[in-house]
C-alpha positions as CSV (number, residue, x, y, z in Angstrom):
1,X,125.9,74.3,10.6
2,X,128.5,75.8,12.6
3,X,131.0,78.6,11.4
4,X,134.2,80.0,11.7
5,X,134.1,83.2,14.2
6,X,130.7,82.0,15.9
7,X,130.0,81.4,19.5
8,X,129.5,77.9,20.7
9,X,129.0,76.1,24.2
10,X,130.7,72.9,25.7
11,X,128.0,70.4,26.0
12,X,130.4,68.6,28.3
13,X,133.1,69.6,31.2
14,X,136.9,69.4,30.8
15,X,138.2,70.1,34.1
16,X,141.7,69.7,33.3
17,X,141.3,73.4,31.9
18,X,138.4,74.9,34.1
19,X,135.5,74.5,31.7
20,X,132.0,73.4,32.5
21,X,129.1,72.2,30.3
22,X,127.9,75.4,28.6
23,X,130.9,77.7,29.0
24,X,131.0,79.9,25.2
25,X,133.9,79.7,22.7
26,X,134.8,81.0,19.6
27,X,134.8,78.5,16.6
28,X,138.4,79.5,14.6
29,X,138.9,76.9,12.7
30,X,136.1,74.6,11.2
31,X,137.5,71.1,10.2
32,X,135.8,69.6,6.6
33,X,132.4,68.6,6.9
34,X,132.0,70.4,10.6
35,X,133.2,67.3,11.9
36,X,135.3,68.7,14.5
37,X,136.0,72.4,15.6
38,X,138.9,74.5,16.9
39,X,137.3,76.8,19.6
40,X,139.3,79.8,21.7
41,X,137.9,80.4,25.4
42,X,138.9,83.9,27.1
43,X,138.6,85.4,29.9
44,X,136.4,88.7,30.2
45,X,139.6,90.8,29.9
46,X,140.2,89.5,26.6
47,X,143.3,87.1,28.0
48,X,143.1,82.9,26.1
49,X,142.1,80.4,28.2
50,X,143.3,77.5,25.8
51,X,142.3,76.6,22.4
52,X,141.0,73.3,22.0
53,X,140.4,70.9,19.2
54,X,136.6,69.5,20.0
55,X,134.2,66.8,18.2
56,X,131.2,68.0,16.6
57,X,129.2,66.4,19.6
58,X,131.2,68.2,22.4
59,X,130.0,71.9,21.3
60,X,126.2,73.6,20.2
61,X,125.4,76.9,18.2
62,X,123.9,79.1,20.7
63,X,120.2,79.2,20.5
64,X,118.2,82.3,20.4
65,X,116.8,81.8,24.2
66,X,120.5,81.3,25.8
67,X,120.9,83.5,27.9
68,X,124.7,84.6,28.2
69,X,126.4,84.6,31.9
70,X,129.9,85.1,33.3
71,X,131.8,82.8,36.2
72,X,135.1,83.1,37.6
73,X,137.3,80.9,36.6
74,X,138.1,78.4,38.8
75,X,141.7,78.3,40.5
């Protein structure tokens, strides 16, 4: 089960703020039952992105193959 303060990637896009399918967050808040997630994505520099509120099904634990990768962030 997912926790607070772990890293998670988007399993879908949301354009509206720059994210793509697999871009890592950081779960800080875990609603009851892991039924939905408040997740933080940064920039490399440490700036917030946005915080969003997702569904369980719209974020995944990071597996232990993943490998981790940086992007610019889009305009």
């Amino acid at each position: 089960m997912i926790q607070e303060h772990e890293l998670v990637a988007l399993t879908r896009q949301f354009p509206e703020h720059h994210l793509e399918i697999d871009d890592i967050g950081t779960v800080v808040h875990c609603y009851e039952g892991g039924s939905a997630f408040e997740v933080e994505f940064m920039l490399g520099g440490g700036e917030t992105i946005v915080v969003l509120t997702l569904e369980a099904a719209e974020v995944r634990a990071l597996r232990s193959h993943d490998v981790l990768h940086a992007r610019r962030l889009a305009a």
